[in-house]
C-alpha positions in Angstrom: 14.7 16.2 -6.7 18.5 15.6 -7.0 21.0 13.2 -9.2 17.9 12.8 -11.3 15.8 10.7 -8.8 12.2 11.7 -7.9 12.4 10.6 -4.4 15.9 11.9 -3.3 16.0 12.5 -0.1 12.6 11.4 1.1 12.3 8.2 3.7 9.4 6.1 2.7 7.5 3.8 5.2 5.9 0.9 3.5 4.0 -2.0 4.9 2.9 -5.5 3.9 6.5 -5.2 2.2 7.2 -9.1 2.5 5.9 -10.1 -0.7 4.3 -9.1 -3.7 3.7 -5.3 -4.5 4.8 -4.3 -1.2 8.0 -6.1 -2.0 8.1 -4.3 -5.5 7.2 -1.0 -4.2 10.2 -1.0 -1.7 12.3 -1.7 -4.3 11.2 1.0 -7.2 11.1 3.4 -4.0 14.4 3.1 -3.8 15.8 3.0 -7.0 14.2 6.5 -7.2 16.1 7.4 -4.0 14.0 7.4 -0.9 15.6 5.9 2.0 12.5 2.9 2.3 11.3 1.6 5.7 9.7 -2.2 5.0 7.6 -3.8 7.3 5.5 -6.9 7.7 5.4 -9.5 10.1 7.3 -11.9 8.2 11.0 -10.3 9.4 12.8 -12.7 7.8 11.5 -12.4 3.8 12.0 -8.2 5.0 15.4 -9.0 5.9 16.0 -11.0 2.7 15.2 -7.2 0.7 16.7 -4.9 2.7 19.7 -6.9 1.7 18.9 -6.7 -2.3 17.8 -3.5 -2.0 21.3 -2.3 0.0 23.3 -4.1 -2.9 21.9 -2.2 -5.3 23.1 0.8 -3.8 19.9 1.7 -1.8 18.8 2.6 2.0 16.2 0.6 3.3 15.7 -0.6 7.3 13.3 -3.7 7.7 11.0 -3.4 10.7 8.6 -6.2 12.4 5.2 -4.4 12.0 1.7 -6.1 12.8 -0.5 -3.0 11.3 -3.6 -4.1 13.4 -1.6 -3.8 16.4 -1.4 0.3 17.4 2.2 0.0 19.7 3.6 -2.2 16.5 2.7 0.8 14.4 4.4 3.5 16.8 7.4 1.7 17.1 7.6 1.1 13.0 7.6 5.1 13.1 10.1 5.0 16.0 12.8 3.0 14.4 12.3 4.7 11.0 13.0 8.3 13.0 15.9 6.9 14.6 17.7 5.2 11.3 16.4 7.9 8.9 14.7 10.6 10.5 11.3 11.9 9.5 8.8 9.8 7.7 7.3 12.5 4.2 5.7 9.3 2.0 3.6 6.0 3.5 2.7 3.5 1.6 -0.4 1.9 3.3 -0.3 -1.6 1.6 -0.7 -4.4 3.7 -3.8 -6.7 3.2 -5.3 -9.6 3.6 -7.9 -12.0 1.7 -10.1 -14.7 3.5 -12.7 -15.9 0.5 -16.0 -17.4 0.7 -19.4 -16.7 0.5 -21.1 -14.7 3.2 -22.9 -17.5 4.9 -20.0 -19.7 5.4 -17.2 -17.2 6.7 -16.6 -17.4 10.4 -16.8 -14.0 12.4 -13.0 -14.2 13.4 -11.9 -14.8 9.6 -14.3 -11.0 9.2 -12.7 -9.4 12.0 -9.0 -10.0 11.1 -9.5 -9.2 7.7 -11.5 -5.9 8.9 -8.2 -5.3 11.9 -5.7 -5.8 9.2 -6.9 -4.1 5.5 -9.1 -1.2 7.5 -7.6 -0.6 11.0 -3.9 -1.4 10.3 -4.8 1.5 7.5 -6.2 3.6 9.7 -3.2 3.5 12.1 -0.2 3.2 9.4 -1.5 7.0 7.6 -2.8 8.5 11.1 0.6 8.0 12.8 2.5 9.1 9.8 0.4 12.1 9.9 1.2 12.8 13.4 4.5 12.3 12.7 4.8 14.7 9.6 3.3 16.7 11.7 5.1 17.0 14.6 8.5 17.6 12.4 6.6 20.3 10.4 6.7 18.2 7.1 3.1 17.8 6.5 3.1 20.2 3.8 5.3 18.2 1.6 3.6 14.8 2.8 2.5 12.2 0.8 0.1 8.9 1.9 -1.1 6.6 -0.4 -3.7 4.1 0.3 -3.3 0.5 -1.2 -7.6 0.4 -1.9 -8.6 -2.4 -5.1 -11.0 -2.6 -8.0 -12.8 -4.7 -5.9 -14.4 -1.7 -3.5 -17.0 -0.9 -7.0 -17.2 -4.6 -8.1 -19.8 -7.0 -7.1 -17.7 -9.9 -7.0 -18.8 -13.1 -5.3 -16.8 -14.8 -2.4 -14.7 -12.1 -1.7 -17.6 -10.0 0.4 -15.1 -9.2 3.7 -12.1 -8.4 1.0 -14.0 -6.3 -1.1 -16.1 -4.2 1.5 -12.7 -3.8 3.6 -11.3 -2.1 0.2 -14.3 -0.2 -0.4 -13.9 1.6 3.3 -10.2 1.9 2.3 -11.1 4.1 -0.7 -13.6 6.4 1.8 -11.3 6.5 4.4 -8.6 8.2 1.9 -11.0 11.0 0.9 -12.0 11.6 4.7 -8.7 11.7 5.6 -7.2 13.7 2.5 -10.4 16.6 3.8 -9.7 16.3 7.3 -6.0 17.0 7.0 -6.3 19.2 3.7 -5.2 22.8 4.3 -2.2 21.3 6.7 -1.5 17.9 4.9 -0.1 15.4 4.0 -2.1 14.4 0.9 -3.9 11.3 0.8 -4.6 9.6 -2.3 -6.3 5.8 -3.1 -3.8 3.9 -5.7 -6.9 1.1 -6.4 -4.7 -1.8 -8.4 -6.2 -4.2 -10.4 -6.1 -8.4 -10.4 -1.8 -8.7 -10.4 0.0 -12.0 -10.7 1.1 -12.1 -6.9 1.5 -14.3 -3.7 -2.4 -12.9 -2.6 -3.5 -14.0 -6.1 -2.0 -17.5 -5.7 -2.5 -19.7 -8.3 -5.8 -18.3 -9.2 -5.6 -17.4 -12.5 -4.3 -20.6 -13.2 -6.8 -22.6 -12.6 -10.0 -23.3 -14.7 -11.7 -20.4 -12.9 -9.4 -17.9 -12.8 -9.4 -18.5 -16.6 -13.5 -17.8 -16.9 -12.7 -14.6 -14.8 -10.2 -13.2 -17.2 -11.9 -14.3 -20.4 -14.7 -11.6 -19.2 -12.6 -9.0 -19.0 -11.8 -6.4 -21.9 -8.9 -7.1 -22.9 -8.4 -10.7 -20.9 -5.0 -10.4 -19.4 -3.5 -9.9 -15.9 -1.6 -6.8 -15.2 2.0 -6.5 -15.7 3.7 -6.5 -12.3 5.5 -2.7 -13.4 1.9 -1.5 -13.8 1.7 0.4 -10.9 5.1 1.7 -11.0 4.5 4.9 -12.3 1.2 6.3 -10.5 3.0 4.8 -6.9 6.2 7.2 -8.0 4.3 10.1 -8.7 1.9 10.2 -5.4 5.0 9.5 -3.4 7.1 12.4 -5.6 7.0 16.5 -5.3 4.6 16.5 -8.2 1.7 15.4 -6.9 1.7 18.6 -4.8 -2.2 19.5 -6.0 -3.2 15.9 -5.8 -5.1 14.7 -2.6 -8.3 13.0 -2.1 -8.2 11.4 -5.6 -8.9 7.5 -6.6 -6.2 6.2 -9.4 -7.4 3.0 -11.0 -5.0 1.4 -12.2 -6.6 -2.4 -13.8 -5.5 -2.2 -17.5 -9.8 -2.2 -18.3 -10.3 -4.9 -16.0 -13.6 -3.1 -14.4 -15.0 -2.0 -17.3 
């Protein structure tokens, strides 16, 4: 760590960095001094950040990246290599949510949700793995998995959603023992219920107010919440970390 930032001199890949956390993430990463790589599909919100996040005196690159799609994911690396060189921290965050209940969601609405929140995590922390890898930086490599509350809830209409995040959360620990004596570490960051774009209006409405009012202490998290966990998995001092769940729901699942 240098000039006081914990992620000097690291380049950080994030996806689903368009909006929301992702969108957060790439900014905190880079306040902290990581070089950040943000992709999404939607290249021009991405283009819109790297922007910010250049005026504030930070690297980033945006990249188109569909995470379901495996020569998307291989060229995300690519450009990141060529503009930054080796990828050390990934940031496996891009989701989506199709609700309903079971009987009334259509097999394609399963199957994207399934290519996008499992398989585009599967590929995003496998090819920064190779990568790492390949440079002889897997030692010092970091992946963290975006996972949810929702993988140990029971919470009705969001069935595809939840049991995408619950194989998320497994597929961190098989990863993090597959690749433990040679790295990178692999750790689940599983946020609670955020006030965010894949939220929408939710908790605005009548039963987004019933939801809260059942939780402990009946707020939504702060949208810096994750901040400081995200830093640490990402930073030189999670060295003995890997295979580990973080919960991070302010009591939410209690």
């Amino acid at each position: 760590m240098t000039d006081g930032k914990r992620l000097a001199g690291r380049t950080v890949l994030i996806t689903g960095a368009s909006s929301g956390i992702g969108a957060r993430f790439a900014r905190i990463v880079a306040a902290e001094g990581a070089a950040v790589v943000i992709g999404a599909r939607r290249v021009d919100r991405l283009e819109a950040l790297r922007e910010a996040i250049v005026a504030d005196g930070g690297k980033a690159l945006a990249v188109a990246l569909d995470v379901a799609d495996e020569a998307s994911t291989i060229a995300a690396y690519d450009a990141a290599e060529a503009a930054f060189g080796p990828v050390d921290g990934v940031v496996a965050n891009a989701g989506i949510q199709v609700e309903g209940l079971a009987t009334e969601l259509s097999v394609e609405d399963f199957d994207q949700v399934f290519a996008v929140n499992v398989r585009g995590v599967f590929l995003t922390a496998r090819e920064g793995a190779k990568r790492m890898r390949a440079a002889g930086i897997a030692e010092r490599g970091r992946i963290v998995l975006i996972s949810s509350i929702t993988a140990k809830m029971i919470t009705p209409g969001v069935v595809t959603y939840s049991a995408s995040k619950a194989a998320v959360s497994h597929m961190g620990r098989l990863l993090a023992r597959e690749w433990a004596r040679t790295g990178p570490n692999v750790n689940n960051l599983c946020p609670g219920y955020i006030k965010s774009e894949l939220a929408g209006d939710w908790f605005d409405t009548e039963g987004g107010a019933k939801q809260m009012s059942k939780w402990p202490r009946r707020r939504i998290l702060d949208e810096d919440a994750l901040d400081p966990m995200l830093l640490y998995l990402l930073s030189d001092e999670s060295k003995g970390v890997t295979g580990a769940d973080f919960t991070i729901d302010d009591g939410q699942s209690l």
